[in-house]
VEXLO-476844 format. One record per residue (C-alpha): x negated, y, z. Coordinates in nm, 3 decimals, always signed. Each point is the difference from the previous one (the first is absolute). Layout:
        x        y        z
        X        Y        Z
...
END
This chain:
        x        y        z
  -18.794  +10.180  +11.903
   +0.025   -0.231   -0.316
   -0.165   -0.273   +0.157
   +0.180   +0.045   +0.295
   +0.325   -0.033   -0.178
   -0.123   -0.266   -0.235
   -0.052   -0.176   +0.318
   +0.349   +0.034   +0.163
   +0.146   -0.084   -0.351
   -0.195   -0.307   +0.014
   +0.129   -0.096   +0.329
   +0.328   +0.028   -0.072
   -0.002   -0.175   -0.330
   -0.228   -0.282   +0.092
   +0.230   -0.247   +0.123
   +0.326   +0.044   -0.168
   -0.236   -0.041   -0.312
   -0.158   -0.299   +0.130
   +0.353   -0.132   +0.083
   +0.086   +0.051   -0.370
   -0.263   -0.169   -0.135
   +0.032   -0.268   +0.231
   +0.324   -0.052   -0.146
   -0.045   +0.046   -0.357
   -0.296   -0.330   +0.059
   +0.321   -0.159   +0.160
   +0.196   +0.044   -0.265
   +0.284   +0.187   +0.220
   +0.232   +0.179   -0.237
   +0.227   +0.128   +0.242
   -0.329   +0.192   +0.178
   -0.107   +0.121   -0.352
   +0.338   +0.163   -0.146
   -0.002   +0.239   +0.357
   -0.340   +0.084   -0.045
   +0.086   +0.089   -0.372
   +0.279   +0.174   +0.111
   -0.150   +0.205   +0.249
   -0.283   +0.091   -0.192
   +0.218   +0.095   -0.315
   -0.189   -0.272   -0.182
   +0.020   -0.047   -0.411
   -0.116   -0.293   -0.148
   -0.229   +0.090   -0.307
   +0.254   -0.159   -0.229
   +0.263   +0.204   +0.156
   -0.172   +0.281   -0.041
   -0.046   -0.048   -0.375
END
């Protein structure tokens, strides 16, 4: 069952993290700030 699920998880994730990334190499702010929001993403030096 967990590999099973890692699997799924994996499938799902895969290209919206690729997509991401792709951006972040492209320097695409816009892309970045959604993903940040979505994810509920802190900077370290927010965090701190």
């Amino acid at each position: 069952i967990e590999e099973l699920t890692k699997a799924v998880v994996e499938s799902i994730v895969s290209t919206p993290m690729n997509n991401i990334r792709k951006a972040s190499e492209l320097g695409n702010p816009d892309i970045i700030e959604m993903a940040s929001k979505l994810f509920d993403y802190k900077k370290q030096k927010e965090l701190d």
